[in-house]
N, C-alpha and C positions, 0 to 999 in steps of 0.2 A: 504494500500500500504506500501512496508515494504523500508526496507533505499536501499537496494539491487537493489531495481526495479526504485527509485529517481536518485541513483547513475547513471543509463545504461542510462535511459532520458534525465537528464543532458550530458552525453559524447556523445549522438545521435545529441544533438547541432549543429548548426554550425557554427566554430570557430566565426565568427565574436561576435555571440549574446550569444558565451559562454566565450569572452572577459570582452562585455559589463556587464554581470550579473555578475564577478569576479571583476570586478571593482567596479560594485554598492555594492557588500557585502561589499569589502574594504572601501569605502566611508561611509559604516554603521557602520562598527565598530570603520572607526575613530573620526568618528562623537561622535558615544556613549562614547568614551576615551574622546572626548574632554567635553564634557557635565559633564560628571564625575569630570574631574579636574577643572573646573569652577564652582564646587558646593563653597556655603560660607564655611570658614573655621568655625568647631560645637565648637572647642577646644577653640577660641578666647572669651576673655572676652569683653562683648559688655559695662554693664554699667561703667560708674567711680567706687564707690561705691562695685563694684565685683573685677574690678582692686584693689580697694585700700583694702579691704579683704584681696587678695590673695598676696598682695605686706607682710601687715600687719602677717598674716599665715607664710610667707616665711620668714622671719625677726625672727621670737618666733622659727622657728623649729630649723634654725645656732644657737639661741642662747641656745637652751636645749642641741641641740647637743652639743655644748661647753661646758656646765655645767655638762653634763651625761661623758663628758672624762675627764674632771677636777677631777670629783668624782672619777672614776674610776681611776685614776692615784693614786689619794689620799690611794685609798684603798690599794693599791698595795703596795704602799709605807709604808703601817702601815702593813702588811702582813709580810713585811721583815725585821720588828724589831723581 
């Protein structure tokens, strides 16, 4: 059966239970959204120990960064003697 011949079935309905079935799809989809956004957050860090890693990580990378434009100023600065 092809979408063509689902489509004409569906509109041969009548209205009341071609209501009811637009409502239940809408109540399916917003069901599935909601399900969707009540999943756990995958991104959050769960142990301490992952936290305190990522705390640790984040702390060393400011600090390269700082030291990688330090240098490169320096350079720059010897560049224009």
């Amino acid at each position: 059966m092809n979408l063509r011949n689902r489509i004409e079935q569906v509109a041969e309905l009548p209205p009341v239970l071609a209501a009811v079935l637009g409502i239940l799809m809408l109540a399916l989809i917003v069901g599935l959204v909601w399900g969707l956004l009540r999943l756990p957050d995958h991104t959050k860090l769960r142990s301490p120990a992952a936290r305190e890693r990522a705390q640790r990580r984040k702390e060393s990378q400011k600090r390269q960064k700082k030291l990688r434009s330090r240098r490169e100023s320096l350079q720059r600065k010897a560049g224009r003697r």
